[in-house]
C-alpha positions as CSV (number, residue, x, y, z in Angstrom):
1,X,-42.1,-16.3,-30.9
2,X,-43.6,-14.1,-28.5
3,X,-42.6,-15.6,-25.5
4,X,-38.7,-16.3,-26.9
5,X,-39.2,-12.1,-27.3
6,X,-39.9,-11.8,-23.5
7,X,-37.2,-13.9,-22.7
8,X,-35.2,-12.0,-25.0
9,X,-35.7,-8.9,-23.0
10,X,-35.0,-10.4,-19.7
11,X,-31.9,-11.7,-20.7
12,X,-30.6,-8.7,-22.1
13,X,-30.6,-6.8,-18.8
14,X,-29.2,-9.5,-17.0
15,X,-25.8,-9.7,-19.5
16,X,-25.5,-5.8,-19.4
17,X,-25.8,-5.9,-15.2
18,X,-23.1,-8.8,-14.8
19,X,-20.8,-7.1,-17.7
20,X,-20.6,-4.0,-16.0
21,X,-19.4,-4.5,-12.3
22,X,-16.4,-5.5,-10.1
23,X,-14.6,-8.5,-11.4
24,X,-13.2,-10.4,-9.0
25,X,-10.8,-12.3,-11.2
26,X,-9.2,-9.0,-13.0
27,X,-8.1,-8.0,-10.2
28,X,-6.4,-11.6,-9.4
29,X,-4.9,-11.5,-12.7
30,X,-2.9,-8.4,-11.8
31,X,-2.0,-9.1,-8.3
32,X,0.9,-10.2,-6.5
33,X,2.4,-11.4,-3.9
34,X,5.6,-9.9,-2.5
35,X,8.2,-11.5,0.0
36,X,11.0,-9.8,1.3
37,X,14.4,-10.7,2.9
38,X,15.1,-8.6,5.5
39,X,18.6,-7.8,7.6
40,X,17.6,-9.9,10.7
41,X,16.7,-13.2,7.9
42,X,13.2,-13.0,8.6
43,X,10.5,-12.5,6.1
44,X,8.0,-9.9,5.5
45,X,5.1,-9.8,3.4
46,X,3.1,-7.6,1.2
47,X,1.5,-7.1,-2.2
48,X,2.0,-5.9,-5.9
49,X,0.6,-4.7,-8.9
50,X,1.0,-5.3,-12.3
51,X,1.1,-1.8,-14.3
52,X,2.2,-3.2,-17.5
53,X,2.2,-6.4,-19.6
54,X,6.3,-6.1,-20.0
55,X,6.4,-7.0,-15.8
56,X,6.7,-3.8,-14.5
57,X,4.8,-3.9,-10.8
58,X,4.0,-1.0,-8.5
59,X,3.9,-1.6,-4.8
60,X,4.2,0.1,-1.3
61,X,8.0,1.7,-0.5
62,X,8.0,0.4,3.0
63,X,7.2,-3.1,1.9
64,X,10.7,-3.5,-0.2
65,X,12.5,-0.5,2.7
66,X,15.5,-1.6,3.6
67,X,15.9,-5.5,2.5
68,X,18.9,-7.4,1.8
69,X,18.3,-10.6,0.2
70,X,16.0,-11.4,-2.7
71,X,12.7,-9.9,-3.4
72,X,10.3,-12.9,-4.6
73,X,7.5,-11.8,-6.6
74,X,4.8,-15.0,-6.4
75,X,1.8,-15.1,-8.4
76,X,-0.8,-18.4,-9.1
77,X,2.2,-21.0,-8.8
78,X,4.8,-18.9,-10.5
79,X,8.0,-17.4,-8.1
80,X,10.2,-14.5,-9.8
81,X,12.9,-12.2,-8.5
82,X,12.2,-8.9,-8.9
83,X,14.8,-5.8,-9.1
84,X,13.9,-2.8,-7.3
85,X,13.4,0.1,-9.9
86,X,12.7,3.9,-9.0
87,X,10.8,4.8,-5.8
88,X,9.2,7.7,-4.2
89,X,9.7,7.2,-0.5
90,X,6.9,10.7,0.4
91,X,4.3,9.0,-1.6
92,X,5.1,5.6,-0.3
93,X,5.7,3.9,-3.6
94,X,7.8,2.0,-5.3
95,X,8.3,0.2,-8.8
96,X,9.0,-3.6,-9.0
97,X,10.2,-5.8,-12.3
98,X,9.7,-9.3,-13.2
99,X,11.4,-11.6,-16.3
100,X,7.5,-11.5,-17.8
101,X,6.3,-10.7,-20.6
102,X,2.4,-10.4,-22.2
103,X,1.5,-10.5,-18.4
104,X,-2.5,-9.0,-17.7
105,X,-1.9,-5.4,-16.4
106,X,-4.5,-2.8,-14.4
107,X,-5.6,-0.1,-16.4
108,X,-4.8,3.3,-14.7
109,X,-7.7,5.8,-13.9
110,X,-7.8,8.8,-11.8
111,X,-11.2,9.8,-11.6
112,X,-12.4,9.2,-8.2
113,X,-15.0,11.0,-6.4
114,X,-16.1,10.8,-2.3
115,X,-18.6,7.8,-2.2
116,X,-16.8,6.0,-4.5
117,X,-16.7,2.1,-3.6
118,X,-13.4,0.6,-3.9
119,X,-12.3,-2.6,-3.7
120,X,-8.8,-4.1,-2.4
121,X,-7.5,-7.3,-3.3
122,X,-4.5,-8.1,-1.6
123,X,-2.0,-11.1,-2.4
124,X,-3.0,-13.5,0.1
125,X,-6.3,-12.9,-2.3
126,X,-7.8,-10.9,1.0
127,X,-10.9,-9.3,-0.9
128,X,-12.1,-6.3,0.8
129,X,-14.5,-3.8,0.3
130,X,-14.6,0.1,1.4
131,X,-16.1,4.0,0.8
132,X,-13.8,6.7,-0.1
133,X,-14.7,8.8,3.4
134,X,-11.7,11.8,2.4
135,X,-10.4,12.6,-1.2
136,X,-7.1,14.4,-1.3
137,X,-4.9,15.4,-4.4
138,X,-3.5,12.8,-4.0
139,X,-4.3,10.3,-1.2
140,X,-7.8,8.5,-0.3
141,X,-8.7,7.5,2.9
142,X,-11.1,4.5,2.7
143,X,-13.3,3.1,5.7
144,X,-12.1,-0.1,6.2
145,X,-9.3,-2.4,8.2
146,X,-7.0,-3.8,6.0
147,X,-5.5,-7.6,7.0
148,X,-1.5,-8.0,6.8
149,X,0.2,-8.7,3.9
150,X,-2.0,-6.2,2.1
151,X,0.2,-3.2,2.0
152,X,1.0,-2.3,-1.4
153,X,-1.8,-4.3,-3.2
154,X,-4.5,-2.4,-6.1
155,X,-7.4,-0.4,-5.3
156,X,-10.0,-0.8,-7.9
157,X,-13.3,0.8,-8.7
158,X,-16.2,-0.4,-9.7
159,X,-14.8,-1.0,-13.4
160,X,-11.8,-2.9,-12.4
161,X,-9.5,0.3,-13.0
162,X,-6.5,0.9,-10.6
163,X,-7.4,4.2,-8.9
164,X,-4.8,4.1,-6.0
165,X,-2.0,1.6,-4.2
166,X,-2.9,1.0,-0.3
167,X,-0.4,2.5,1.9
168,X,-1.3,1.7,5.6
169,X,-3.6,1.6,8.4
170,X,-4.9,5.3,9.2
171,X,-4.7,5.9,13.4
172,X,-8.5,7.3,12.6
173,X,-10.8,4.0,13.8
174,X,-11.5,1.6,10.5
175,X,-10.0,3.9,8.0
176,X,-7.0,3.2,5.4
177,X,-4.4,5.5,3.0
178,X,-4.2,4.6,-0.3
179,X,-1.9,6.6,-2.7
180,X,-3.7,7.6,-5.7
181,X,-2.3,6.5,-9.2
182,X,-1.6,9.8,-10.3
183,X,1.7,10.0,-7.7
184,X,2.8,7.4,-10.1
185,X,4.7,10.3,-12.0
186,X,6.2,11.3,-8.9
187,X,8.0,8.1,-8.7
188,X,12.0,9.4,-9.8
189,X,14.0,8.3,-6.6
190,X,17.4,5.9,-7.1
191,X,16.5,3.1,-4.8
192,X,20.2,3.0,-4.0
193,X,20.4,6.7,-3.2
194,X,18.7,6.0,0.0
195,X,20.2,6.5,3.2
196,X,20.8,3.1,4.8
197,X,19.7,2.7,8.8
198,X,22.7,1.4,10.7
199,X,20.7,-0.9,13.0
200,X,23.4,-1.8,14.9
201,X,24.2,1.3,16.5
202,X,23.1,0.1,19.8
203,X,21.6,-3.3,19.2
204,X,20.8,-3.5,23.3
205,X,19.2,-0.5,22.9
206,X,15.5,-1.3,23.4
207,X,14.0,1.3,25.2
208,X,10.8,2.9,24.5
209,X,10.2,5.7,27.1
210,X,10.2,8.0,24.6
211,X,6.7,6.0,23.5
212,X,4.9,6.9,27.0
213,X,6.1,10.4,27.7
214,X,3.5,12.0,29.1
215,X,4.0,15.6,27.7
216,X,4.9,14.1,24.1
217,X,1.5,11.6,24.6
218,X,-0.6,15.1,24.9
219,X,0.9,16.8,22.1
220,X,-0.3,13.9,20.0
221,X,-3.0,13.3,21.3
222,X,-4.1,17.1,20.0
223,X,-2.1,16.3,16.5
224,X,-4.5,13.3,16.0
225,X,-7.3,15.1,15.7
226,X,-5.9,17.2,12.8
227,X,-7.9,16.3,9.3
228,X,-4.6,16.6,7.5
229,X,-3.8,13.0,6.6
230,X,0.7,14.1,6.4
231,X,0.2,14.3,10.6
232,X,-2.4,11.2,11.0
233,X,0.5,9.5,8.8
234,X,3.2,10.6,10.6
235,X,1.3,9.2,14.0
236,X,0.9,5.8,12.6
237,X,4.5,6.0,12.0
238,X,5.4,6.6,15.0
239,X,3.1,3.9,16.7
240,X,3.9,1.3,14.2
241,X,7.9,2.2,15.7
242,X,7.0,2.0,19.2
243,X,5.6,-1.2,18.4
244,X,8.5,-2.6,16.0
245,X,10.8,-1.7,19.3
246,X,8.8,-3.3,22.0
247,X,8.8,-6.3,20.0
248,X,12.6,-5.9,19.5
249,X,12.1,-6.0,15.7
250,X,14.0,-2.3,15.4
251,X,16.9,-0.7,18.1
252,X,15.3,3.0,19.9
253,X,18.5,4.2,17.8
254,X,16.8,3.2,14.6
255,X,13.1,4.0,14.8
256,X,14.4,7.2,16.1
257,X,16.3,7.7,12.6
258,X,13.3,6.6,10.9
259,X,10.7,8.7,12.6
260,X,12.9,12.1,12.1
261,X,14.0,11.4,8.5
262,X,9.9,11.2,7.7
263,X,9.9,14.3,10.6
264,X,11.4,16.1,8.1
265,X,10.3,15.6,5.1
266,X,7.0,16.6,6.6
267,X,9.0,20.4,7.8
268,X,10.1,20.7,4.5
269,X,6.5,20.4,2.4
C-alpha cells in the first residue's frame, strides 16, 4: 500500500503538468485553411479561425482583399465556401462564414503580458513558436519568421486561448504583427463598400523606379528605425509592393493606389 501511495504522488504531478499546457491538437481543431480566387485566376493562400461553433471564422483582410471567385475554406478533408462578412481593413481583419454548425471554436482572451510565449499554428499545420518582444493596445510583435500561407491563422497562449490573429512579417529582423483579439469589436466595415483597384489602368505599366529612389530610400531608411509599429507597417507595405510589381503580380498604377489609400489612413489617425 505504501509504495501504490508513492506512485500515487508521482502520478498526480505528472496529470496536472500535461493538463495544463499548449495543446497542439486544439489549436488544429480550430484552424483553417483559406484559398482564394484572385483577378489574374491564380491562387493565394492563407489561414483562418474558427470564433464560434455556428462557422463564423476570423482571418487576415489582405488574405480575402480584392478576390473574385470563390473563397474555399478547407479543414481535415472537408472544402466549404465561405461569404465574406464585415471587415476592418486598419486592423487587418476580416470575418469569414462557413455552412457548419457545432464546429470546435477558440476561446477569446486578452490578457497578454511582454514575455508571453505564443504559439501560431497556421493552416498548412506550420507550428511555430515565439516571445511577445512589443505589446501595443492593440498589436503584438512576436520574434519569429512566419512561413507562407500563415497570414491570418490563431495565436494562442500557453492555455490554448486566441489572444491575437497574425498580420504579417514585421521589416524589424525575425519579428511578426499579430492583431490582438480585442480589435475584433472594431470589425464594422461592408466588405462591398470597399473601393475596388482598377488593375488595368496601365497593365504595361511595370515600373518600379519609384522602389530605388535614392532620396525616398533615405527617408525610409530613418522611418524604419521608428518604434511605432503604424510606420514599420506601412514599410512592409511598401516592400511587399515593390516586390508584387517586380514580379508583375500588381501594375506601378495599382500598388501606387494601394500604398496611398493605407498612406492615408495612417495621416488621418
Amino acid at each position: 500500500m505504501r509504495y501504490l501511495l508513492i506512485l500515487l504522488l508521482l502520478i498526480i504531478p505528472l496529470c496536472a503538468k500535461d493538463s495544463g499546457g499548449f495543446h497542439v491538437q486544439k489549436a488544429e481543431a480550430v484552424t483553417y485553411k483559406v484559398v482564394v480566387e484572385n483577378k489574374d485566376n491564380t491562387l493565394s493562400y492563407g489561414s483562418a479561425v474558427a470564433i464560434s461553433s455556428k462557422g463564423k471564422l476570423i482571418t487576415a483582410y489582405h488574405v480575402i482583399e480584392g478576390y473574385v471567385g470563390e473563397i474555399i475554406v478547407q479543414h481535415a478533408k472537408k472544402r466549404y465556401k465561405a461569404r465574406v462578412g464585415q471587415v476592418s481593413v486598419a486592423n487587418d481583419l476580416a470575418f469569414l462564414y462557413i455552412p457548419a454548425d457545432n464546429i470546435p471554436y477558440a476561446k477569446l482572451d486578452t490578457n497578454v503580458t511582454l514575455g508571453d510565449e505564443l504559439y501560431l499554428l497556421g493552416g498548412e499545420n506550420i507550428l511555430l513558436k515565439g516571445m511577445v518582444s512589443k505589446n501595443d493596445p492593440s498589436e503584438l510583435l512576436i520574434d519569429l519568421n512566419t512561413k507562407p500561407g500563415m497570414s491570418g491563422c490563431g495565436v494562442f497562449d500557453a492555455k490554448n486561448r486566441l489572444v491575437a490573429v497574425l498580420s504579417r512579417e514585421n521589416i524589424l529582423k525575425h519579428t511578426s504583427v499579430a492583431i490582438k483579439t480585442n480589435a475584433l469589436q472594431e470589425i464594422n466595415e461592408s466588405y462591398s463598400n470597399k473601393p475596388s483597384i482598377d488593375y488595368q489602368r496601365d497593365a504595361k505599366n511595370y515600373d518600379t523606379s519609384y522602389c530605388t529612389n535614392k532620396d525616398d530610400l533615405k527617408v525610409w531608411e530613418k522611418l524604419r528605425r521608428s518604434k511605432d509599429l503604424r510606420i514599420q507597417r506601412l514599410h512592409a507595405l511598401f516592400l511587399g509592393l515593390c516586390q508584387k510589381v517586380k514580379n508583375r503580380d500588381l501594375t506601378t498604377d495599382a500598388a501606387q493606389y494601394i500604398f496611398e489609400q493605407e498612406r492615408q489612413k495612417f495621416v488621418d489617425e
